[in-house]
mmCIF file of the C-alpha atoms, coordinates in Angstrom:
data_MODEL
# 
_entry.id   MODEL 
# 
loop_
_atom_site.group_PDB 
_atom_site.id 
_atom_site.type_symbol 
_atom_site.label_atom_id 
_atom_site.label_alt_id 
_atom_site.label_comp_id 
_atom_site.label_asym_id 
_atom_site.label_entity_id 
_atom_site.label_seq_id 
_atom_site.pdbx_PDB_ins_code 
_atom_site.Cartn_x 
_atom_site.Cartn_y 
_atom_site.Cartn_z 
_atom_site.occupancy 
_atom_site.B_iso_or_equiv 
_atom_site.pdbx_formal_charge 
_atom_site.auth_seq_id 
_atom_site.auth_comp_id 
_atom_site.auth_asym_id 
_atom_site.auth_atom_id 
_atom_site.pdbx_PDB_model_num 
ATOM 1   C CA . UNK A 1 1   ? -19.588 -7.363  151.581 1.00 0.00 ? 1   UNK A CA 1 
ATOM 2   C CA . UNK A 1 2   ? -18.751 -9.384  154.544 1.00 0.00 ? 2   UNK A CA 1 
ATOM 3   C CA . UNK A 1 3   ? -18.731 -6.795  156.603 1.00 0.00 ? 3   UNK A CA 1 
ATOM 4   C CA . UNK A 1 4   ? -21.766 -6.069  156.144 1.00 0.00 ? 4   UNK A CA 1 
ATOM 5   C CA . UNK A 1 5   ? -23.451 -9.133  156.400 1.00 0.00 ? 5   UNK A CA 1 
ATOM 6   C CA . UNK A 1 6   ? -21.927 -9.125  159.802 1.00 0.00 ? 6   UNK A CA 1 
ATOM 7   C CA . UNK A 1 7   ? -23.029 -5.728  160.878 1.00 0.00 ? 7   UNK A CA 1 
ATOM 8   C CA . UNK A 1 8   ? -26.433 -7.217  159.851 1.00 0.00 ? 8   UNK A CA 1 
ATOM 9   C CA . UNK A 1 9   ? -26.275 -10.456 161.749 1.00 0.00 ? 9   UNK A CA 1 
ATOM 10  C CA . UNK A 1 10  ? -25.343 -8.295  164.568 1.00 0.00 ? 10  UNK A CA 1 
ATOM 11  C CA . UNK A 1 11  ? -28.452 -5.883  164.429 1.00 0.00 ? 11  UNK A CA 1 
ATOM 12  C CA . UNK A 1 12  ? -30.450 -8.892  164.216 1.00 0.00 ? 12  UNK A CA 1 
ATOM 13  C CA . UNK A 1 13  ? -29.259 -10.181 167.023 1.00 0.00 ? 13  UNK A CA 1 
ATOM 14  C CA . UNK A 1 14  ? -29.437 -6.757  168.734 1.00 0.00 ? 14  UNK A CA 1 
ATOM 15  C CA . UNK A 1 15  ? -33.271 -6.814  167.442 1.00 0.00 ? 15  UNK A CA 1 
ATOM 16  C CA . UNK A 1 16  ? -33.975 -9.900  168.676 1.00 0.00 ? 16  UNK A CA 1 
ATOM 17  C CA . UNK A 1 17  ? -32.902 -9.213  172.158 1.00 0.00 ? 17  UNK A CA 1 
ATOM 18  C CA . UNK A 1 18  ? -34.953 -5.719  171.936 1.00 0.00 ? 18  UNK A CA 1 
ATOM 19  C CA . UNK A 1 19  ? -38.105 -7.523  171.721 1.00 0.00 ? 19  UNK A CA 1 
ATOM 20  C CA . UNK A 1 20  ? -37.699 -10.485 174.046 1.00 0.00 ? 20  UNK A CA 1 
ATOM 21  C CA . UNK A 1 21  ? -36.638 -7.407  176.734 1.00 0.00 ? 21  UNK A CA 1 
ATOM 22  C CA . UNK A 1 22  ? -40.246 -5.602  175.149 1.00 0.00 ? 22  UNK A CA 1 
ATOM 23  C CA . UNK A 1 23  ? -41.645 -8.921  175.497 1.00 0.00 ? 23  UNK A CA 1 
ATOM 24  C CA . UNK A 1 24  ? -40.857 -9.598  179.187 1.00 0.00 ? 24  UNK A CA 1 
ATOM 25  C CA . UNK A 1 25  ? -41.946 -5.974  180.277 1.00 0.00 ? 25  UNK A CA 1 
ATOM 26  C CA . UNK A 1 26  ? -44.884 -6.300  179.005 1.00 0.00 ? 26  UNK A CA 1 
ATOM 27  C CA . UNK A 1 27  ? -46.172 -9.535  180.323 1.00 0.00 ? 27  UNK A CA 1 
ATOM 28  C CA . UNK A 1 28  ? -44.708 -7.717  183.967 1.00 0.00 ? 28  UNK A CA 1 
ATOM 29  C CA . UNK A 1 29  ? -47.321 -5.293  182.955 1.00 0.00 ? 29  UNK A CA 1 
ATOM 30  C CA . UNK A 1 30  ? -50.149 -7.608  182.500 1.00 0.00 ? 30  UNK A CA 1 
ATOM 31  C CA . UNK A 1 31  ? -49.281 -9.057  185.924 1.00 0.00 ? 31  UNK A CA 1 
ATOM 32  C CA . UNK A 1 32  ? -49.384 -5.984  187.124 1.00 0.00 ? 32  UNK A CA 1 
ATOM 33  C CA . UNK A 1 33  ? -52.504 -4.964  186.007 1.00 0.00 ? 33  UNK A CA 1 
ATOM 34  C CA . UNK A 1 34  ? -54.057 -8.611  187.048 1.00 0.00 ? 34  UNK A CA 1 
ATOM 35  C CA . UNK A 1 35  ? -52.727 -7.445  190.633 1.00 0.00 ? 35  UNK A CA 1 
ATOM 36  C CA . UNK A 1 36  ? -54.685 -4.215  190.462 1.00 0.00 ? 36  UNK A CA 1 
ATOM 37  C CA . UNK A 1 37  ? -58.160 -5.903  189.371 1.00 0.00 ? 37  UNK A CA 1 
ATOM 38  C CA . UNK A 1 38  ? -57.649 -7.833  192.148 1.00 0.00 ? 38  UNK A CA 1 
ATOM 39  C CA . UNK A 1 39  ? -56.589 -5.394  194.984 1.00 0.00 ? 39  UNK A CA 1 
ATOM 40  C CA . UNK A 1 40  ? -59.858 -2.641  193.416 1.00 0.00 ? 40  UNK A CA 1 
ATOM 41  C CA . UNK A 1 41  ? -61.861 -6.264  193.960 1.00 0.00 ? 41  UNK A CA 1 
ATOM 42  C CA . UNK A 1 42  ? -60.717 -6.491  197.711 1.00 0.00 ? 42  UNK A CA 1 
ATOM 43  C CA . UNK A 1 43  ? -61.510 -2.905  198.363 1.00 0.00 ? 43  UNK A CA 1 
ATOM 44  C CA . UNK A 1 44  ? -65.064 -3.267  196.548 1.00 0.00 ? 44  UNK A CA 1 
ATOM 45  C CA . UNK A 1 45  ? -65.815 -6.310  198.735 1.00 0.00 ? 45  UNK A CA 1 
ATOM 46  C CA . UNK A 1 46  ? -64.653 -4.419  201.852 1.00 0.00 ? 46  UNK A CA 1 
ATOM 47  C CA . UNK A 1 47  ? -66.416 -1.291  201.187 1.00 0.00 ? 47  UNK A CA 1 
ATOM 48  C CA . UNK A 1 48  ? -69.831 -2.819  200.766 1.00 0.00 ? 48  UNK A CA 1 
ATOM 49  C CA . UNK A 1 49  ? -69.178 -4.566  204.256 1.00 0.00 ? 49  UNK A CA 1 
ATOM 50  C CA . UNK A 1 50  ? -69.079 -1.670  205.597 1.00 0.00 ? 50  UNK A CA 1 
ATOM 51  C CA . UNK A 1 51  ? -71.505 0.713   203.996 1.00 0.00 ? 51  UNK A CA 1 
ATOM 52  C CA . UNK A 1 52  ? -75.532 0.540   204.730 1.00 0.00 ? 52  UNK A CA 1 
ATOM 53  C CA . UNK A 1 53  ? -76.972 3.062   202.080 1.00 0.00 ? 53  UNK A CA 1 
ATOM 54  C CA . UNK A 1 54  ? -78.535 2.459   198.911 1.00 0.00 ? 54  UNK A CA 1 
ATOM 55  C CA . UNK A 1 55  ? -76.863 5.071   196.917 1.00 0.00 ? 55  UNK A CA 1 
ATOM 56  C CA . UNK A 1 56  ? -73.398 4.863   198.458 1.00 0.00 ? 56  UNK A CA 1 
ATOM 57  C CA . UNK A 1 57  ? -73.403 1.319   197.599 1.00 0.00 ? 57  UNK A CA 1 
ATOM 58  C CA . UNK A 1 58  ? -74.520 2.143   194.236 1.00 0.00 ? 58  UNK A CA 1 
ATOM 59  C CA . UNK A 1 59  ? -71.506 4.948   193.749 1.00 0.00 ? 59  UNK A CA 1 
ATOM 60  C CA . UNK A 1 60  ? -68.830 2.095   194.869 1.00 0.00 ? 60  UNK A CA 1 
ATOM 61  C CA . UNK A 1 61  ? -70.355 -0.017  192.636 1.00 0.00 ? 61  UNK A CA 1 
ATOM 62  C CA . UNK A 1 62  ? -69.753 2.107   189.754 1.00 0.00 ? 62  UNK A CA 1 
ATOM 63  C CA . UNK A 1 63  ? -66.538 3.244   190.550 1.00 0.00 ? 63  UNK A CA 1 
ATOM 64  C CA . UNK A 1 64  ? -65.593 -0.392  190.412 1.00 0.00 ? 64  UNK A CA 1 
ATOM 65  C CA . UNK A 1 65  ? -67.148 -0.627  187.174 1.00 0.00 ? 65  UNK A CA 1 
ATOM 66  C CA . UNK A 1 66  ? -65.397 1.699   185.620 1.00 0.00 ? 66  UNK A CA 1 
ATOM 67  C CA . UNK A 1 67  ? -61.922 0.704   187.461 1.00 0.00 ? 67  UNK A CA 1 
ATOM 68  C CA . UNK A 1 68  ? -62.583 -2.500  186.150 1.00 0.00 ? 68  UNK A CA 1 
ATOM 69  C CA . UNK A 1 69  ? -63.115 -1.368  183.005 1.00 0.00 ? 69  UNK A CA 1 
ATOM 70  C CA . UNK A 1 70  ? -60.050 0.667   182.824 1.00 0.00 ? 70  UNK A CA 1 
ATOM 71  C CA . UNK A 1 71  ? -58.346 -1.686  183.508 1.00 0.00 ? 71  UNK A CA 1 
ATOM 72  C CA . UNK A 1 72  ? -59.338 -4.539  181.727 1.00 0.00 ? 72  UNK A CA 1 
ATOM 73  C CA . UNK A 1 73  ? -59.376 -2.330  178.219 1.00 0.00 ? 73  UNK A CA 1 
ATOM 74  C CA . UNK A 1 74  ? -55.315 -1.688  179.393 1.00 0.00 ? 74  UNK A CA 1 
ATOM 75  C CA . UNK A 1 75  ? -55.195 -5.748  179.976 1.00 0.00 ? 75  UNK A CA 1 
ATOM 76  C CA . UNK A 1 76  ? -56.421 -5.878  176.172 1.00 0.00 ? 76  UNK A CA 1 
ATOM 77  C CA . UNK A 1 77  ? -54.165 -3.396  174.913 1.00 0.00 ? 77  UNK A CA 1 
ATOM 78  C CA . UNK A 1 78  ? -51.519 -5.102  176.504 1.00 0.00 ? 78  UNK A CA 1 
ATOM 79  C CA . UNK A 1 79  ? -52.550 -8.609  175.096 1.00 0.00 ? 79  UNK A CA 1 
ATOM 80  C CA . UNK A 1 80  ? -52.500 -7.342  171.386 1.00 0.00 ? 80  UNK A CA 1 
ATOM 81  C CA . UNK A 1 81  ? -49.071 -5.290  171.947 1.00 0.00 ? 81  UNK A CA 1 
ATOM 82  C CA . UNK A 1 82  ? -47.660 -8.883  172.546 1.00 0.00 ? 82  UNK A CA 1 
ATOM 83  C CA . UNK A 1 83  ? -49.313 -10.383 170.131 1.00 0.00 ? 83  UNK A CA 1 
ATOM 84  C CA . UNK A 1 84  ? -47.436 -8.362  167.717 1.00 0.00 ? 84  UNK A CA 1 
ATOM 85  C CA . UNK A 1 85  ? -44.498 -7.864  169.248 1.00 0.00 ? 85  UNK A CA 1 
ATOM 86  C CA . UNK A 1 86  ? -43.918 -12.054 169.523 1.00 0.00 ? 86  UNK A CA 1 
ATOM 87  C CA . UNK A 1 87  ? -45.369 -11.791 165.834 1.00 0.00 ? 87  UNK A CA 1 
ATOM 88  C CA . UNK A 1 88  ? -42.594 -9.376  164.798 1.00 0.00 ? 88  UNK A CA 1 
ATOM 89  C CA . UNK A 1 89  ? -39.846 -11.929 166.657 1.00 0.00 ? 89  UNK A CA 1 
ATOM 90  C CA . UNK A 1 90  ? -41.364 -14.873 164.964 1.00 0.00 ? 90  UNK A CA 1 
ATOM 91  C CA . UNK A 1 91  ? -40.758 -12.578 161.148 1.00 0.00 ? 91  UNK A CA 1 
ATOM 92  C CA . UNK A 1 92  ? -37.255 -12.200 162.336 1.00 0.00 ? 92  UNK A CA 1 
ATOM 93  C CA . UNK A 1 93  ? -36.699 -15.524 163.599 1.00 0.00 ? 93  UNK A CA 1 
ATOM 94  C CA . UNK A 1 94  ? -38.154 -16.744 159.717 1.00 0.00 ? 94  UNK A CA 1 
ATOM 95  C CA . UNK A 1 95  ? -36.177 -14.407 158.007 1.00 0.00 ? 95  UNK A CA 1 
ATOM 96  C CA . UNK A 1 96  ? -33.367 -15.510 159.539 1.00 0.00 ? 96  UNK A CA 1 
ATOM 97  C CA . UNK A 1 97  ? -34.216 -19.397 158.770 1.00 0.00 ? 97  UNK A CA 1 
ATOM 98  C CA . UNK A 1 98  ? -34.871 -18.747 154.810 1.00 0.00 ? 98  UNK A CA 1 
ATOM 99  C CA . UNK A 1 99  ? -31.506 -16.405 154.566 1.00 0.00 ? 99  UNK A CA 1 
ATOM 100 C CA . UNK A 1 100 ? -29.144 -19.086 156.373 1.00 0.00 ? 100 UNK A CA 1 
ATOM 101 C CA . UNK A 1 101 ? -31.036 -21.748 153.816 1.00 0.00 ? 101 UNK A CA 1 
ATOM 102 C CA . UNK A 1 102 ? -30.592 -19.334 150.553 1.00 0.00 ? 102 UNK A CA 1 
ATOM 103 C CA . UNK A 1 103 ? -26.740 -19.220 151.532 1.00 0.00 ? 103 UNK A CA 1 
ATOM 104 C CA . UNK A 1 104 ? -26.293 -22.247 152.244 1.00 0.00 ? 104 UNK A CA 1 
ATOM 105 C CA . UNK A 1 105 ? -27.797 -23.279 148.671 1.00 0.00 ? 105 UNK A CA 1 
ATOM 106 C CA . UNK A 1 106 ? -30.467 -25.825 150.116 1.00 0.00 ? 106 UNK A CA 1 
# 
């Protein structure tokens, strides 16, 4: 029996360290992706500069838009992946909490 509890504490620990790890890659991610925006912005910018018909302007201005798009729906996905993920850490943190205070008789 306390062998087990052990083994347990020790996957929870394991857990834990899983989804910080998760955690941190994802927010890399985000920055990432923040980076991209912001380089396809750049190249929009630059492009229009340099371009003097209606319609090509038009076509780089849509192929921004949906760049932009892209990218900002993966910026969302992102977002609500760490939502849950720190969700999920904050469970195990609790569950942790309320089993040290049930064995501990308080």
């Amino acid at each position: 029996m306390i062998q087990f509890r052990i083994r347990k504490a020790k996957y929870r620990s394991l857990l834990k360290i899983i989804l910080l790890f998760v955690l941190a890659v994802s927010f890399l991610d985000e920055y990432v992706t923040q980076k991209e925006i912001f380089i396809h912005a750049f190249h929009f910018i630059d492009s229009l500069s340099s371009l003097k018909d209606e319609s090509t302007i038009l076509t780089q201005l849509g192929l921004f838009r949906s760049n932009f798009i892209t990218l900002s729906g993966h910026m969302y996905a992102s977002f609500i992946f760490q939502v849950s993920v720190f969700t999920f850490y904050l469970l195990v943190l609790f569950y942790e909490f309320f089993l040290k205070r049930r064995q501990s008789g308080v």
